[in-house]
N, C-alpha and C positions, 0 to 999 in steps of 0.2 A: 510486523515481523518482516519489511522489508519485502521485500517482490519472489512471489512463489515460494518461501516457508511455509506460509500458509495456504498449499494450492489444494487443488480439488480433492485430494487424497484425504489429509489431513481434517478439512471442512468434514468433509463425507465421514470420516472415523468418529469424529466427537456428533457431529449428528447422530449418528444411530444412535448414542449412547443416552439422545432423551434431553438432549444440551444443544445451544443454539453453537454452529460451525461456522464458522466467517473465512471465505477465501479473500485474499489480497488481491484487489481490482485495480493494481499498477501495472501497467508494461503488460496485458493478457495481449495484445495484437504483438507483440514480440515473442513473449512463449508462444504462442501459438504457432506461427510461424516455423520456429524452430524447431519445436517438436513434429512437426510436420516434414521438415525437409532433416531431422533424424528417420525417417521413415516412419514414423507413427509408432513408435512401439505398445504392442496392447491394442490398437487403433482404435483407440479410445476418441484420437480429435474426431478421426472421421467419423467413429461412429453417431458422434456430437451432431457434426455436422448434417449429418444425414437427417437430422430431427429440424432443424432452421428450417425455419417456414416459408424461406423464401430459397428454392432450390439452386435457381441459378447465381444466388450468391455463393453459397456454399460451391458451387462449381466452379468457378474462379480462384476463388481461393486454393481451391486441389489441385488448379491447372496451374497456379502461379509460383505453389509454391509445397508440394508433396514432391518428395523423391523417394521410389520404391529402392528400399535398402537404407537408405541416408545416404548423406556426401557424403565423400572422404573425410579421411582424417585432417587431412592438409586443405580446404577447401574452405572457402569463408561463405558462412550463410549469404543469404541475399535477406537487404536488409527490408524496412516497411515503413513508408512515408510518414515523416513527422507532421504533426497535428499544429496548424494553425486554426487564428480563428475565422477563416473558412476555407476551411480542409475539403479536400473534393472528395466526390462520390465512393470512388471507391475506400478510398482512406477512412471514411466513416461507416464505409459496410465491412470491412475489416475490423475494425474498434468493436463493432456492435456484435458481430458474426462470434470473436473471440471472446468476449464476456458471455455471451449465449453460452458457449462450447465449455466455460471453467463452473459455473453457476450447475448449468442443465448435469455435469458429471457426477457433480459435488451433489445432487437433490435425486442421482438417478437411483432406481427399485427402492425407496423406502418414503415413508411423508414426513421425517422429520423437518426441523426446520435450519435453514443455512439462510447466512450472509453475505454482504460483499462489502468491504473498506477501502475508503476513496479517500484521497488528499485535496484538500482542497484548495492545498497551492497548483494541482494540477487542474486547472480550470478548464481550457479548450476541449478538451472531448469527452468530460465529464458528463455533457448529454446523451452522447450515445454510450458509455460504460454503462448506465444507468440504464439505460433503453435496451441494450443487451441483455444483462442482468434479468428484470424483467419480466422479456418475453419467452424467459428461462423460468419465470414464475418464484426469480427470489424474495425471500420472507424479511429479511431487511437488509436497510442499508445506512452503514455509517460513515462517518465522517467527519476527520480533523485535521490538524495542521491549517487552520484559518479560522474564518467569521463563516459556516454554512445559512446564511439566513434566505439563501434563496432555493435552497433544495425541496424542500417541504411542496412550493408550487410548480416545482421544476416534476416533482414525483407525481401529482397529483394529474396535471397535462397530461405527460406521457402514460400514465395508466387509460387515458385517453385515445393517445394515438393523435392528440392535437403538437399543432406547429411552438415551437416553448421556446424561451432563452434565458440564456443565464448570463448575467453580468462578469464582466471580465476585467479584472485589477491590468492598467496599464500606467507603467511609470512616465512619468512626464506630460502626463495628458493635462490637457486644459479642463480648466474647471466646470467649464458649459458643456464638456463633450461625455459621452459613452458610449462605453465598446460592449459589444454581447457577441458569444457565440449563436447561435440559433440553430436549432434541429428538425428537419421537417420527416419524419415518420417512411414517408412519401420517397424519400430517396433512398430507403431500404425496402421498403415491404412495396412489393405487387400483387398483393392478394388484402381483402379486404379482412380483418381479425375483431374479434370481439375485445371488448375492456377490459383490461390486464389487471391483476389485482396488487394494489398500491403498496406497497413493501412499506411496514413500519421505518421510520426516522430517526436515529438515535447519532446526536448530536454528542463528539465527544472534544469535553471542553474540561479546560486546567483551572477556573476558578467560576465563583458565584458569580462574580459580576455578568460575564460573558452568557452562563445562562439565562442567569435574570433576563436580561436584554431580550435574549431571542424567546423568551417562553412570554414576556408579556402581550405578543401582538399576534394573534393568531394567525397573520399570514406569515411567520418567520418561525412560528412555533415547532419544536420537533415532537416525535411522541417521547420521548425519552431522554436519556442524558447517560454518555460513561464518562464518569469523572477518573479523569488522568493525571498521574501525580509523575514528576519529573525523575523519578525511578524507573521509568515504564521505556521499554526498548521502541527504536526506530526513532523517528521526529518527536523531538521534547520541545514545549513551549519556552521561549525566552524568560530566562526569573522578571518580575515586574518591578520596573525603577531602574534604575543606572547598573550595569552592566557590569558586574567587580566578577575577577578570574583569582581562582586559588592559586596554591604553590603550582600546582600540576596543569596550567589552565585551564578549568574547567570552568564553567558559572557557577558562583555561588546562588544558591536558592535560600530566600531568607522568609522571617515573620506572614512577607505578604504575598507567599506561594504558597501557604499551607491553608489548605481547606478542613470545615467544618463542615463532614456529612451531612450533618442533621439540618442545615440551613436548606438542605435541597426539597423536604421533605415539605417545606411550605409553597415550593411549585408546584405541586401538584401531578409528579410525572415522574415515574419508574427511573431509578436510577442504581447504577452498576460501578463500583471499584475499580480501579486500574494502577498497578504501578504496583508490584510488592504486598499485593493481596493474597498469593497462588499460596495458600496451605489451607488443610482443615480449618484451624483455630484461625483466620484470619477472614474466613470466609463465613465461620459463626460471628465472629465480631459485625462486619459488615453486615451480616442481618440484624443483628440490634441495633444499628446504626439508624435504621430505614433502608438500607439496599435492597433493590430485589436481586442483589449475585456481585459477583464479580466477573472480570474481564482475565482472561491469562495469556500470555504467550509465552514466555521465556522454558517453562515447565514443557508444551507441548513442543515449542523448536527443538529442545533436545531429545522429542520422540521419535520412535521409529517409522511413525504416518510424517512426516515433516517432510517439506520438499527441499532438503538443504542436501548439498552434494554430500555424497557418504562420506569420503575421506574427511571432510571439512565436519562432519557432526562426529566421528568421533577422537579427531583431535581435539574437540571441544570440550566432549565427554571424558578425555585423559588430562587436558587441561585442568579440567574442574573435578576431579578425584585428586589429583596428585596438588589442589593446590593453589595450583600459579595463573587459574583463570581470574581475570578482572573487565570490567567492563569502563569506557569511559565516557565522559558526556563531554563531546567537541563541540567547540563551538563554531568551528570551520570548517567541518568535512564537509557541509551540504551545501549545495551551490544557493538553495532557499534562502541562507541565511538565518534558520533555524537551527538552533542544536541539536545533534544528533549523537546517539549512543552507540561506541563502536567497539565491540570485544575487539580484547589486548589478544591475538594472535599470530603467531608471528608467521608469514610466508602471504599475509594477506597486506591488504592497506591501512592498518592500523599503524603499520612500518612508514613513517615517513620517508624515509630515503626510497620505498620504492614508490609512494606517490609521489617523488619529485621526479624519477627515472621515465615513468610513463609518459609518454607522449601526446599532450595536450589534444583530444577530438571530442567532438560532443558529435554524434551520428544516432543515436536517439531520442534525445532532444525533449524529455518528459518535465522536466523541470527548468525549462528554457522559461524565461519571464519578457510578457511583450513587452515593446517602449515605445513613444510615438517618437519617432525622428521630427528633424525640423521642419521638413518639408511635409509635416502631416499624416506621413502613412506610420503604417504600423511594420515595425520588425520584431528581431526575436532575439535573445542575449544570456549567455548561461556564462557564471564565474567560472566553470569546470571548460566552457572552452579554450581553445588559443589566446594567448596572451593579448594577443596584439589584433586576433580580432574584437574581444572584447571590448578594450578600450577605446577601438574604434567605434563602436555601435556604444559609446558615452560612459561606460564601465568605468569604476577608478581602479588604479594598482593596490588601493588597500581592501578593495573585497577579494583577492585574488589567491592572495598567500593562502597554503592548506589544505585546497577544496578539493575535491574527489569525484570522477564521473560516476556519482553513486548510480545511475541508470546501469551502465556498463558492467559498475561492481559489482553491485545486488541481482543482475542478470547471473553473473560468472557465480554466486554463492548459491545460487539456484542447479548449476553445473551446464549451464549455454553460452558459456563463453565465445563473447566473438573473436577468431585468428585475424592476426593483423597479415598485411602485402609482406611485410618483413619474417613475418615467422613468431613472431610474439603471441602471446595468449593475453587477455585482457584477466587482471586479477581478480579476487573478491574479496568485500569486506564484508564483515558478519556484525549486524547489531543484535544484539542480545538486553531484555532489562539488565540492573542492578540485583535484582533477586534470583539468586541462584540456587538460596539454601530447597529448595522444591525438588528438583532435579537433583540433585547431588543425595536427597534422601530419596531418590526411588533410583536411582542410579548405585547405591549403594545397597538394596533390595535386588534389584535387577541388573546385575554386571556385565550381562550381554547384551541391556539395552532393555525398555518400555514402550506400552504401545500406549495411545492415546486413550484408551478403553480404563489401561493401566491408569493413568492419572487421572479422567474421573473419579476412577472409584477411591482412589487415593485423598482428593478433596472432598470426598463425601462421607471419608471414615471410612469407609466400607473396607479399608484392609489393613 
């Protein structure tokens, strides 16, 4: 659900209700931040923070970047070091400090159980979201948008507290060579901590093959699997085989993207629906299937626990009564080069003409892709940058048309939009699944709106 839909609120709502809550573990050292220099409302961060084990991280962070009251109106945040793969100190006691602070909120006064969702085209500071997470004592963690086959030992170390790395996709590298991030415990924590307990692994992948693969070898093995079908909001898998775009361009998805639950059942390992399962009846199917559940978002983004800017959830919510809501599956907005699903909205970037109007910056830099230059070192390269520095750092002109600073968007649908020097406000695009009919039936129940509480019991019959 994009960056902060899903934040600690949300997590924390469907938790109590006896249901596993999953916060979004993209971009937490940016909300973090931010809600911080709004003044903390609630003072929920600080109080977060107040619990981090290691004090004088948390105290930098207040002194870096808390403003009693908030900025201005007109004031531009201060923004928070992008992550390479090797990010200095504090840059990583940030990443860590801030997955603490959304996990620990999401888990606080009750034991159910929350998670955290990582992309694993965001490789670089993947060890410490994970390390944060954590030492927050989250109950699992998932992860898609790639090949996770290194998480499983990457989680296993860090319940440790030992030195870990995680291999790093870099374009153009020589065949002999490899790149890892690497995390040493040691550059966050100054107090010695006992063994963290290991957060289950759930591996979310678009077809059997990809399973297969990582459940055979026990060092790559996850405990689980959410099977994600190209209906499913945020980062869709590319269809498999040659690349064909409909009238509207979208991918088409054919024969050999459709899965057969019941094949999963021969791995031997717990597995979960995604993508246009959100109703009662679709959630009894799925346990005949062999499921143990489904996965939902689109139902709960249009609840009242959601962390989607208000104006923005209920234009959505009169979009999708009156009608004229649809969602689309681009194949160009992510700079990943992955399709992505973007409600038709209009005053957001679903509007081409105004992502042609915005002014090309990449200034958080989450889905930036290394590449080794010629000269052997490593840089950093996003299609959502400037034109002409992309190209320069080896980019072509045909990945370029389309793309969208989703960091920036997905920031701004969250409602932290960063003010440009000129006075401009950075826009937001909203992904949403395919499956609507959920929400439009408890939105059509509920006219002033549904809580999360609401749509459990709604998928469980219960109303």
């Amino acid at each position: 659900m994009g960056v902060a839909v899903s934040d600690w609120g949300l997590a924390r709502a469907v938790s109590l209700t006896g249901q596993l809550g999953v916060v979004s573990g993209t971009a937490l050292d940016v909300l973090c931040t931010r809600r911080l220099q709004h003044g903390d409302p609630g003072g929920h961060v600080r109080r977060a923070l107040a619990a981090f084990p290691v004090p004088e991280v948390a105290q930098w962070i207040l002194d870096a970047y808390f403003v009693e009251g908030g900025i201005a109106p007109d004031a531009l945040y201060r923004q928070v070091p992008r992550h390479t793969i090797e990010s200095g100190r504090r840059t990583v006691q940030l990443t860590t400090a801030a997955n603490f602070v959304e996990v620990f909120l999401a888990k606080e006064g009750h034991d159910g159980i929350v998670g955290v969702n990582f992309l694993e085209k965001i490789q670089t500071p993947t060890p410490w979201t994970a390390y944060g997470a954590m030492l927050a004592g989250v109950d699992y963690v998932l992860m898609g948008a790639g090949i996770p086959a290194h998480i499983p030992q990457l989680l296993n170390k860090l319940a440790n507290h030992e030195v870990a790395s995680l291999p790093v996709d870099v374009i153009d590298a020589l065949p002999e060579e490899e790149w890892a991030v690497t995390i040493d415990p040691r550059e966050v924590l100054t107090v010695e901590l006992p063994p963290l307990k290991r957060p289950t692994f759930l591996a979310i992948v678009a077809n059997y093959v990809l399973a297969n693969y990582l459940a055979r070898d026990e060092v790559t093995r996850p405990d689980g699997f959410v099977i994600e079908a190209p209906t499913a909001g945020g980062h869709n898998a590319p269809p498999r085989g040659k690349l064909v775009l409909d009238d509207d361009g979208q991918p088409v998805y054919g024969v050999r993207d459709e899965v057969d639950p019941t094949k999963f059942i021969d791995l031997g390992l717990p597995f979960w629906l995604a993508g246009g399962w959100g109703s009662p009846e679709r959630l009894k199917e799925a346990q005949s299937l062999g499921a143990t559940g489904i996965q939902v978002g689109t139902l709960f983004a249009m609840s009242e626990d959601s962390g989607f800017r208000p104006d923005l959830r209920e234009r959505l919510r009169k979009s999708l009564l009156d009608g004229t809501l649809r969602t689309r599956t681009d194949p160009l907005a992510s700079p990943t080069g992955f399709p992505f699903k973007v409600a038709q909205l209009p005053g957001t970037l679903s509007d081409l003409e105004l992502r042609e109007e915005r002014p090309k910056v990449c200034d958080l830099g989450h889905l930036r892709s290394p590449f080794r230059r010629a000269d052997g070192k490593l840089d950093y390269r996003c299609a959502s940058e400037p034109d002409h520095m992309f190209t320069r750092k080896g980019g072509t002109p045909e990945e370029i048309g389309g793309r969208v600073c989703l960091c920036n968007a997905l920031v701004a649908s969250a409602g932290l939009p960063q003010l440009r020097k000129d006075g401009t406000e950075e826009q937001p695009i909203v992904t949403l699944g395919d499956d609507l009919d959920g929400a439009r039936v408890l939105l059509a129940r509920e006219p002033g709106g549904y809580d999360a509480t609401t749509a459990v019991q709604w998928l469980h019959g219960e109303l």
